[in-house]
C-alpha positions in Angstrom: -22.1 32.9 56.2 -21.3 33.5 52.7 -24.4 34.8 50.7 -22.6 37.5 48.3 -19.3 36.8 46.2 -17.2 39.3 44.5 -15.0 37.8 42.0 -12.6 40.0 40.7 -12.1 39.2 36.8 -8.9 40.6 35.2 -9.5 37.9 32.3 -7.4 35.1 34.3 -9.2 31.6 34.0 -8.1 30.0 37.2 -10.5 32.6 39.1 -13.3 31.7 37.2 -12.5 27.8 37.8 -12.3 28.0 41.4 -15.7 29.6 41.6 -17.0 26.7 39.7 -15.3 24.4 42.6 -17.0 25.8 45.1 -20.6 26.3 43.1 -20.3 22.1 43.6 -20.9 22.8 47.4 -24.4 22.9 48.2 -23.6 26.1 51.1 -22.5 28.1 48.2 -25.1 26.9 45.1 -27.6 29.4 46.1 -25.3 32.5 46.3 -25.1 36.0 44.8 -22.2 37.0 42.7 -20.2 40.0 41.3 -17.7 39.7 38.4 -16.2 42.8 38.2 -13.6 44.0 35.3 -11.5 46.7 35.9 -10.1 48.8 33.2 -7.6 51.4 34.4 -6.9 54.8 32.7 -5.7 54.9 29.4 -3.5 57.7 27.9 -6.1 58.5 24.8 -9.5 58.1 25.1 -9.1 55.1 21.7 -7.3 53.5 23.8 -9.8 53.3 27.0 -12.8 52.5 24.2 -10.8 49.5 23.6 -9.7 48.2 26.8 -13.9 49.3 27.8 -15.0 46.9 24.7 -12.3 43.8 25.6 -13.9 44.0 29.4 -17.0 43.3 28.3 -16.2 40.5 26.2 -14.0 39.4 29.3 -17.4 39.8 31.6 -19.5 38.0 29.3 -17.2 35.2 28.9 -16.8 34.3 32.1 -20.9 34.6 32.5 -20.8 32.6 29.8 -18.5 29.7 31.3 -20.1 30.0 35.0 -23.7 29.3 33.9 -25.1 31.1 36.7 -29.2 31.7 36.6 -30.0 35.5 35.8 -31.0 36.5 38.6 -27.7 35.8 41.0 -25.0 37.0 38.9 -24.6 40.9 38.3 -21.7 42.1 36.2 -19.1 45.3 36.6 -17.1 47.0 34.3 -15.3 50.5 36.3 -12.6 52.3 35.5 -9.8 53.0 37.9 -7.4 52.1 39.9 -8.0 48.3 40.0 -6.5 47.8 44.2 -8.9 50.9 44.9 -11.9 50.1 43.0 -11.6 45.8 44.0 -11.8 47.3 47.6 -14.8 49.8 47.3 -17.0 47.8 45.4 -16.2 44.9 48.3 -17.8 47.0 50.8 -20.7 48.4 48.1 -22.1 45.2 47.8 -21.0 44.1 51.3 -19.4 40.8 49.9 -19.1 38.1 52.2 -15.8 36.5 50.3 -13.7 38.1 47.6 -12.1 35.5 45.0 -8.9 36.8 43.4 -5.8 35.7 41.0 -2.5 36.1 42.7 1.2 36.4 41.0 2.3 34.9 44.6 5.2 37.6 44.6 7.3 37.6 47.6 7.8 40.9 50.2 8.5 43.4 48.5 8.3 42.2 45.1 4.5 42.5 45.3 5.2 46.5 46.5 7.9 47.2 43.4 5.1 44.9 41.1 1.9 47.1 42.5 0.3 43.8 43.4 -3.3 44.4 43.1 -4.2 41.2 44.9 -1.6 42.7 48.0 -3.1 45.5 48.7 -6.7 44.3 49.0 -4.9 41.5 51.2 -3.5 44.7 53.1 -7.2 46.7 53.0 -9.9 44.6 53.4 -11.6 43.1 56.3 -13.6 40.7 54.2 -12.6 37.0 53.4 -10.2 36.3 50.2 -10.3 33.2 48.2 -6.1 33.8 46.5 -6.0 31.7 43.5 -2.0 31.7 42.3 -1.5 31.9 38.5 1.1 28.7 38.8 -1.3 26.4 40.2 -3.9 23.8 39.3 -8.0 24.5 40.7 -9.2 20.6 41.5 -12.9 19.6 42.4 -12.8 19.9 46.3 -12.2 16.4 47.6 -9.3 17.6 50.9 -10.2 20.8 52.0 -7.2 21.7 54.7 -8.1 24.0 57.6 -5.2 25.5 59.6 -5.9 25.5 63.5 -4.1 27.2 66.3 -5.3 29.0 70.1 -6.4 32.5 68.2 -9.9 33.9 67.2 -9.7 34.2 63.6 -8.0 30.5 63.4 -11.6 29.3 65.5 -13.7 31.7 62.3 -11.5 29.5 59.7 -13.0 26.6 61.1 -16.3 27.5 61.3 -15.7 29.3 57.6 -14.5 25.4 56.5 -17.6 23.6 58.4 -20.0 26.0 56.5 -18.6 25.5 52.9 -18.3 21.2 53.6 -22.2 21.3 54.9 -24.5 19.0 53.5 -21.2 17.9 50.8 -20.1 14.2 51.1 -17.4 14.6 48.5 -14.5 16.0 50.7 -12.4 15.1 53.7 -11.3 18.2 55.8 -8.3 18.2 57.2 -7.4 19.1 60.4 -3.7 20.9 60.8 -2.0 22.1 63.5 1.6 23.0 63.6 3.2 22.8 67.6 6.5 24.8 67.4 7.1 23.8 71.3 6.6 20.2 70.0 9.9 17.9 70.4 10.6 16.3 67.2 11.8 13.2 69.1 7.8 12.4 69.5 7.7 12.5 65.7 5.2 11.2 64.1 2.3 11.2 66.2 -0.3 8.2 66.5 -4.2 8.9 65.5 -4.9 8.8 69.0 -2.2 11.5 70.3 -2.8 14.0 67.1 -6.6 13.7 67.9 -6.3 14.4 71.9 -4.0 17.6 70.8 -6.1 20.2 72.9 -6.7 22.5 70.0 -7.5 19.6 67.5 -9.7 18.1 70.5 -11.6 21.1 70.5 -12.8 21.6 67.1 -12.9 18.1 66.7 -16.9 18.7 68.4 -18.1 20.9 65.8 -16.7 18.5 62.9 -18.3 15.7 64.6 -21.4 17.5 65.1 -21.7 17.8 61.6 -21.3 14.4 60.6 -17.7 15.8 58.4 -15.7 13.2 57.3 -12.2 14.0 58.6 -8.4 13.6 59.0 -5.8 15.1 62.0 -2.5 16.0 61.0 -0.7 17.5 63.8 3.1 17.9 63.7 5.9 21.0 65.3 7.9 23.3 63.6 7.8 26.6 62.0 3.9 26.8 61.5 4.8 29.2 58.0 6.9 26.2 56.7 5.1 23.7 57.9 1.5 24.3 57.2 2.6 24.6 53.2 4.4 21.1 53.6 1.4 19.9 55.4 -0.6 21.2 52.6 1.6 19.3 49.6 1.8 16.4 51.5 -1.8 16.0 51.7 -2.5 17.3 48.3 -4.9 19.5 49.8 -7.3 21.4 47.5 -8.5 24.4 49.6 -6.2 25.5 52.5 -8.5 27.8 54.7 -6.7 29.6 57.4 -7.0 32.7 60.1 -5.8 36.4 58.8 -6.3 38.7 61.5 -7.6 42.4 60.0 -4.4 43.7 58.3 -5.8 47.5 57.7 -3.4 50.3 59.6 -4.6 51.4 62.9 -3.6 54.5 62.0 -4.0 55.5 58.5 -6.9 53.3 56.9 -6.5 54.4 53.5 -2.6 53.9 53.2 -0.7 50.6 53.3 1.2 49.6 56.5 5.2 49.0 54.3 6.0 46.6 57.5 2.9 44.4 57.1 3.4 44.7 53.5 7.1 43.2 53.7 5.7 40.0 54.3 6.3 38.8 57.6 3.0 37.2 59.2 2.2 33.8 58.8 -0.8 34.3 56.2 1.6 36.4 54.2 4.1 33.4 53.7 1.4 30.8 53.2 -0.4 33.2 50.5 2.7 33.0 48.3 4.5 29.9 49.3 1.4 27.3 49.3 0.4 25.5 46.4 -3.0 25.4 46.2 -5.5 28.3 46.3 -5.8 29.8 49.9 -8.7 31.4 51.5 -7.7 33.7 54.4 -11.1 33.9 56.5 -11.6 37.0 58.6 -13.5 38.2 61.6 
């Protein structure tokens, strides 16, 4: 499922840190990756000769620090618009998951800001792995996967079952968040959070894989309380469902309402506190 990364290396440490999380997962030891600097234009051509020479030193560090054999690392250095190139060489190489930093800026915050990592959210079809610049990257030991009736929450489980194969150092979590749920049957036993019909059905596939695992079921705004799930679990990796955010219309433009921030993966993104990976179809 996930063969080729693209980790997209504007010098920020966290990035480079997750990708060492997940290298501990046998499902992603084997893979192909990408770091790619970005250097945008420069007003005298000095100037871009520098920023050229501090990318490389940013690429080799970071090759340097992931200790990656030869052969399955390739670096990038482009210059450009850093949200357009990110997105173009995505679909070059065809990466299967694009790992990214985040300033977690709200609405439109991240539109006034020129939020790189918001418009590839907006553009691309592919998986992203958001790492926010105010949090800590931990070995994977509760990997949190957010479950609900829709398609792309059914891909985030099977994105979350592929990364935990064959790895008996995590627990995943399973979430779901009822907002018809009366709060006067709050909490939930083991027994009731595990017969929950959508926690019932995935419950097969994590038992077919012989997953170690925890239900936490619960009502509510799901936004709200999938980020209060996630702290209160001190969850590692929350992986969740983004449906394809790219305008029906115009492909190449942002969509301003869909950039306001008013989906559920757009609040999570910038309110959780851990990295989140937003799996797509």
């Amino acid at each position: 499922m996930i063969q080729k990364i693209l980790l997209a290396d504007s010098g920020n440490k966290l990035t480079t840190e997750m990708l060492q999380s997940l290298r501990d997962l046998p499902a992603i030891q084997d893979v192909s990756v990408t770091i790619l600097h970005v250097v945008p234009s420069q007003v005298t051509t000095e100037a871009m000769k520098a920023k050229m020479e501090e990318g490389e030193k940013i690429l080799a560090q970071t090759v340097e620090k992931l200790d990656i054999e030869g052969d399955r690392v390739e670096t990038m250095l482009r210059q450009g618009d850093p949200k357009d190139t990110v997105c173009k060489v995505a679909e070059e190489i065809k990466a299967d998951l694009i790992i990214m930093g985040s300033r977690g800026l709200k609405r439109l915050e991240s539109i006034l800001a020129n939020s790189v990592s918001q418009y590839v959210f907006q553009l691309t079809n592919r998986p992203m792995l958001l790492v926010k610049d105010d949090i800590y990257v931990k070995k994977l030991k509760r990997v949190m996967v957010a479950l609900d009736k829709s398609d792309v929450a059914q891909n985030a489980l099977e994105l979350a079952l592929f990364l935990l194969r064959g790895y008996k150092g995590a627990e995943l979590i399973l979430a779901r968040v009822n907002p018809d749920l009366d709060p006067k049957l709050l909490p939930l036993s083991k027994a009731e959070m595990e017969n929950n019909p959508v926690v019932a059905e995935a419950l097969g596939s994590v038992k077919r894989q012989g997953v170690k695992y925890r239900c936490a079921v619960t009502g509510g705004r799901p936004s709200q309380e999938i980020c209060k799930l996630a702290d209160e679990n001190n969850v590692d990796l929350l992986i969740m469902g983004s449906p394809d955010r790219r305008p029906s219309i115009a492909k190449g433009l942002p969509d301003l309402d869909r950039l306001l921030g008013t989906s559920l993966s757009d609040y999570v993104r910038v309110n959780a506190n851990c990295p989140v990976l937003l799996a797509r179809q």
